[in-house]
N, C-alpha and C positions, 0 to 999 in steps of 0.2 A: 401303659398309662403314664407312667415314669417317663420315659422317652416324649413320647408326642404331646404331653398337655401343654408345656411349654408351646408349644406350636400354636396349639391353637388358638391361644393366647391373639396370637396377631393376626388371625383370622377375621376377617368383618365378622360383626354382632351378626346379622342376616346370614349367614353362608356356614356361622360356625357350628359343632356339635356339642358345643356346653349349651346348656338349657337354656341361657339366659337367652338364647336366641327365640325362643318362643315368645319372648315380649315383643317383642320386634315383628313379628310375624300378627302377631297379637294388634299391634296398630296399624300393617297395613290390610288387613280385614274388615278394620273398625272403617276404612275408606267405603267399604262395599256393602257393609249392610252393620246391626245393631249385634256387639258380640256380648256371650253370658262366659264369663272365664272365670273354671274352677279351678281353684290351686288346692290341692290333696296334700297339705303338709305329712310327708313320711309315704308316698304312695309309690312302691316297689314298681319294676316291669309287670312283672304276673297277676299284682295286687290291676295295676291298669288296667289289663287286659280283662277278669274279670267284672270289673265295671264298667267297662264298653257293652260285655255281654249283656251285664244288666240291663243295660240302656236299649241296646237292640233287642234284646227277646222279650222284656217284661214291660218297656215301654215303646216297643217301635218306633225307635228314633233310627235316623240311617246315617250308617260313617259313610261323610264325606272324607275326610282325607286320614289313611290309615294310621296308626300309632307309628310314631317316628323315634328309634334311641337316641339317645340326649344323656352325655355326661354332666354330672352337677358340677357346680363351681366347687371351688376345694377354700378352705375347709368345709363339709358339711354341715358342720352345727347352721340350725336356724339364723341365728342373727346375723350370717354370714349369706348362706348359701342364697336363703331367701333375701336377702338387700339384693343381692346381685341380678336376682332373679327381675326382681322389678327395674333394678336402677340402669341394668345391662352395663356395668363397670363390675373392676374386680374389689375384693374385698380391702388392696393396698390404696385404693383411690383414697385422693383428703376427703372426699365427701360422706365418705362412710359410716356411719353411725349406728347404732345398735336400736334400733327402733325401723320397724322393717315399714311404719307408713309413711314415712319422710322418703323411702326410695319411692314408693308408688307415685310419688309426686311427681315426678321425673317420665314418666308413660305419658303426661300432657294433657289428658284426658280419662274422662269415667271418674269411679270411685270404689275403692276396697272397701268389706266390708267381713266383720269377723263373724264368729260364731257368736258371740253376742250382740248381735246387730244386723240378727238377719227378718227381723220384722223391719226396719230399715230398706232392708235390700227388696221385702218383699213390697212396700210401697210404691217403692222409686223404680221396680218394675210395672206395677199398676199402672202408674202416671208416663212413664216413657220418657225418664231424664235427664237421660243420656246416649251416650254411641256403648258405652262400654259398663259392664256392670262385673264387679269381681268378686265371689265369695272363697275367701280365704278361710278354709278350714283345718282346726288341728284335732278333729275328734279322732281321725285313722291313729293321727303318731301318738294319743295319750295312749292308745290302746300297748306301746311297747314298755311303758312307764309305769305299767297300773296291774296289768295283771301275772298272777303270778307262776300259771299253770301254761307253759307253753302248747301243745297238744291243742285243748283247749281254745288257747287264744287263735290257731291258725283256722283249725278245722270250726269253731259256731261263731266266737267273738269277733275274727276278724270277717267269716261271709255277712253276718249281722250287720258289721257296720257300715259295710260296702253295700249293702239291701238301703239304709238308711240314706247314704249317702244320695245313692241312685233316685230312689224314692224323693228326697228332698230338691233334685235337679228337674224332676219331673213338674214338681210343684210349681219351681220358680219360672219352668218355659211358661205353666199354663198361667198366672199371672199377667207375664205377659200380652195387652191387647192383640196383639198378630204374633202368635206364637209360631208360625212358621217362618215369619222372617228371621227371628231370634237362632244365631247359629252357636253352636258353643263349644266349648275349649276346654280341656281339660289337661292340667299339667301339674309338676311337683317341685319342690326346689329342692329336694333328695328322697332318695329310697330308705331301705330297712335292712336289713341282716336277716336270715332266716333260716330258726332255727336255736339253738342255745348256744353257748362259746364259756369258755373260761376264763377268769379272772386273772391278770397279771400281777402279782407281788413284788415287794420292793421296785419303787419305780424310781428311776436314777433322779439325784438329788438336784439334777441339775434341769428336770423339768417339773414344770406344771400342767398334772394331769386334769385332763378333760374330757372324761368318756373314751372311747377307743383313742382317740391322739392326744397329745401331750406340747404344750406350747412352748421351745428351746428345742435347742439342740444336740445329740448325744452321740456319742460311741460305742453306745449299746448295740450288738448286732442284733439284739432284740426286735431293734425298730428303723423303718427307714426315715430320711430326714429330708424336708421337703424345703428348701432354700425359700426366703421370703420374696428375696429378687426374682429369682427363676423362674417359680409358679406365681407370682402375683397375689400373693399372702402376706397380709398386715403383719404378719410374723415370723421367724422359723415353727415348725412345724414336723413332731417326730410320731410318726403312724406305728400303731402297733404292727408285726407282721403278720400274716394269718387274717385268723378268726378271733382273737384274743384279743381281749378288749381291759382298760384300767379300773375303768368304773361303770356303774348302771344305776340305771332309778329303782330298775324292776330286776327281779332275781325267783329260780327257781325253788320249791323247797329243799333241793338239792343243792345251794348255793352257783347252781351257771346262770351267765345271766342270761337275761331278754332284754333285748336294745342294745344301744351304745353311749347310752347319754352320760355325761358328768353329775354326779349324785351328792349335793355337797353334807346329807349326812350321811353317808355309806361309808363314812371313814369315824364316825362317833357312836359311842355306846348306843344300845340297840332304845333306852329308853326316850332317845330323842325323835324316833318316828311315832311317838305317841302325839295325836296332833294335837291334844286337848293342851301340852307344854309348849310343844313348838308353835302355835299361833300366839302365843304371847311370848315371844320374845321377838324383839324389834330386831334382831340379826344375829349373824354368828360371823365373826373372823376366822376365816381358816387359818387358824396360826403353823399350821403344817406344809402351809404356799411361802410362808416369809421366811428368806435368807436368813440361812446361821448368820451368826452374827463374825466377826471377822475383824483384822488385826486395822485394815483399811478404813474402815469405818470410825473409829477412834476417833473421838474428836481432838481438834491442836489448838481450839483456840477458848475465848471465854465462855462458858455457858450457864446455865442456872440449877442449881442444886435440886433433885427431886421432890424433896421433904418441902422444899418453897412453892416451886411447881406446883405440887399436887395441893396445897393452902393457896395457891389463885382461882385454881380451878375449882375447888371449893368453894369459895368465895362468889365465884361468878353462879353456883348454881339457884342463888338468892334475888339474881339478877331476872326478871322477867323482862326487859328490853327486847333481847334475844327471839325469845317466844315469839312475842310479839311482832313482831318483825318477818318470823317466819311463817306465823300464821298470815298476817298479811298479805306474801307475796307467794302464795302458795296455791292454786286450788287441782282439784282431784277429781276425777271421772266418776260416774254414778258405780260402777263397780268394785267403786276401792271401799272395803271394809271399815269400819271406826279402829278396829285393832289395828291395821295399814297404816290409816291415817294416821294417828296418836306416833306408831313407829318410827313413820318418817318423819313427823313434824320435830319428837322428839333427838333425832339424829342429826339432823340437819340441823336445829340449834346448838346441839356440842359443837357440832362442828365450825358454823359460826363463830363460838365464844372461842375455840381455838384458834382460828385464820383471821377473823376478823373483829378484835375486842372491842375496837373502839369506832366500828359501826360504820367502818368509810369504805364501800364498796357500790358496786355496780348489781343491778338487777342480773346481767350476764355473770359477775363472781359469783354470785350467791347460787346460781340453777348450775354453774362448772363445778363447783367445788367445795359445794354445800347441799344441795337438795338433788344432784345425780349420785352423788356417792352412798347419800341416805337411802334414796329408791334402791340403790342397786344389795346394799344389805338386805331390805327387805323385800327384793325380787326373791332373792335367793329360798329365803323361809316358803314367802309366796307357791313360787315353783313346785317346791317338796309338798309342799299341803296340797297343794293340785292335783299331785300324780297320787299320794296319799289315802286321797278320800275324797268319795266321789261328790261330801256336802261341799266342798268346796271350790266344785267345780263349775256351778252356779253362776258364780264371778267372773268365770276365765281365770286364765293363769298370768295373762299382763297388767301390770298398772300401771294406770295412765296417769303422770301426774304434769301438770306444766306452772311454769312461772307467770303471775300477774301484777 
């Protein structure tokens, strides 16, 4: 893999064996007849292959073209692996964004649609209105985030949800008016790990860990290092080696984990996975990501005394301008909670009274560098309460916020 990804890199989208060639394939189908393309956020080789079975023995559906391997784009993580997936560029492109429906935009046609939005999907199959219809699902992948008994989760939880899944595919052909013309697709924008793996400790200072990789670079022969030029990665990139992974969502009661994912309280006393605490709080700074502080750093020239500092910022919390302002140019998708809402509105006004005091910005300053850095605090809480508990699962795990 080390060897040849580079390669494929320069591979046409159509010809290549990273996934993202499946979108590509994905539109020229849509030339030939009406396609239903399910995307199995976290759905393994095997995990596929049992749901094809699904499909053909408990709904006699028939594979037309047999399961093909497909390497994922690297990094793995979602907001990665999946942009690519839809946008068919690599994660270093400028257009990149961390919001995986701004790539689907880029397909030309059809419409995504999430797990909260599938009486949506189920209409606009009714009425017929489109070439292309996509349900993006992430109920396979909460499955490595959420439970805690591996065993368990492979052998009833994981055929359960692939029943469900199947089940649900079924549904949306027979919607469908001419459900025979409806052909469909089913594909991942990464796999799973299978099986438990062990925790890595002390992770060198000189990265930021994130579920099995870590974002820098190191000389740890721990892990190997994946160039940001080389592979086509917004970053360097240090992979754990093995099976051995930094962090997880999910953990056994034997501490090994299940998954791979970055867990941002897996690193804080255990009474912060109490969600009844952590939904009220509007974020957490990992202060364990921020550089020691260092000799370079020092400031050489004028600045302003702390004890001043901190009596402006005081001062301004009297100011309601701010608020106002951000409630204003703000609004929120039906799934965003009042606890969300209040968090970001809240954040996003410090932030303002910081960068911009005296209220002279652009609609685009304020959503760069005031209401994404708010969201992106409270994704994080968001997240954990997600995989946490299943009341919160209701909502989905993204919020949608945008600038008005």
């Amino acid at each position: 893999m080390l060897q040849h990804y580079p390669q494929m890199q320069v591979e046409s989208v159509e010809n290549s064996y990273l996934n993202y060639s499946v979108a590509s394939r994905v539109q020229n189908l849509c030339q030939e007849s009406p396609i239903f393309w399910v995307v199995v956020d976290g759905l393994g080789w095997l995990d596929h292959l049992e749901l094809l079975s699904l499909l053909t023995n408990n709904y006699k559906l028939a594979v037309e073209t047999a399961i093909e391997p497909r390497f994922s784009i690297l990094p793995t993580k979602t907001e990665y692996a999946k942009w690519s997936l839809y946008a068919q560029l690599f994660p270093n492109d400028s257009a990149w964004v961390a919001d995986v429906g701004k790539a689907f935009v880029k397909m030309g046609m059809g419409k995504r649609y999430t797990d909260r939005q599938v009486d949506k999907l189920y209409n606009a199959l009714r009425k017929k209105t489109s070439k292309l219809y996509c349900w993006d699902t992430d109920i396979f992948d909460s499955l490595y985030h959420s439970q805690k008994d591996w065993q368990s989760l492979y052998k009833l939880d994981r055929l359960h949800t692939l029943e469900g899944i199947a089940k649900k595919i079924d549904y949306c052909l027979q919607q469908y008016p001419d459900p025979d013309a409806l052909r469909i697709v089913i594909a991942s924008d990464h796999g799973q790990m299978i099986g438990t793996s062990e925790k890595i400790t002390h992770c060198p200072s000189e990265l930021e860990p994130k579920g099995r990789m870590a974002i820098g670079k190191t000389n740890d022969t721990r892990f190997v290092v994946l160039e940001g030029d080389r592979y086509g990665l917004p970053h360097d990139i240090s992979i754990v080696k093995g099976s051995a992974s930094l962090g997880s969502f999910s953990y056994t009661s034997n501490k090994k984990i299940i998954g791979n994912e970055d867990n941002l309280i897996a690193n804080l006393p255990k009474f912060f996975a109490e969600t009844a605490l952590l939904d009220r709080l509007s974020g957490i700074v990992p202060g364990w990501k921020i550089p020691k502080f260092q000799r370079e750093m020092v400031a050489s020239q004028v600045g302003l005394k702390m004890d001043f500092f901190g009596k402006v910022l005081l001062s301004l919390r009297q100011d309601n301008r701010f608020m106002f302002y951000v409630e204003q140019h703000t609004k929120f998708a039906k799934n965003v909670t009042i606890r969300d809402q209040n968090a970001i509105l809240k954040s996003a006004s410090g932030f303002l009274k910081i960068l911009y005091p005296h209220l002279e910005l652009t609609l685009m300053d304020f959503e760069r560098d005031c209401l994404e850095p708010a969201c992106k605090l409270r994704q994080a809480i968001r997240n954990s309460l997600y995989y946490l508990d299943e009341e919160f699962r209701q909502f989905g795990r993204k919020i949608y916020v945008e600038t008005k």
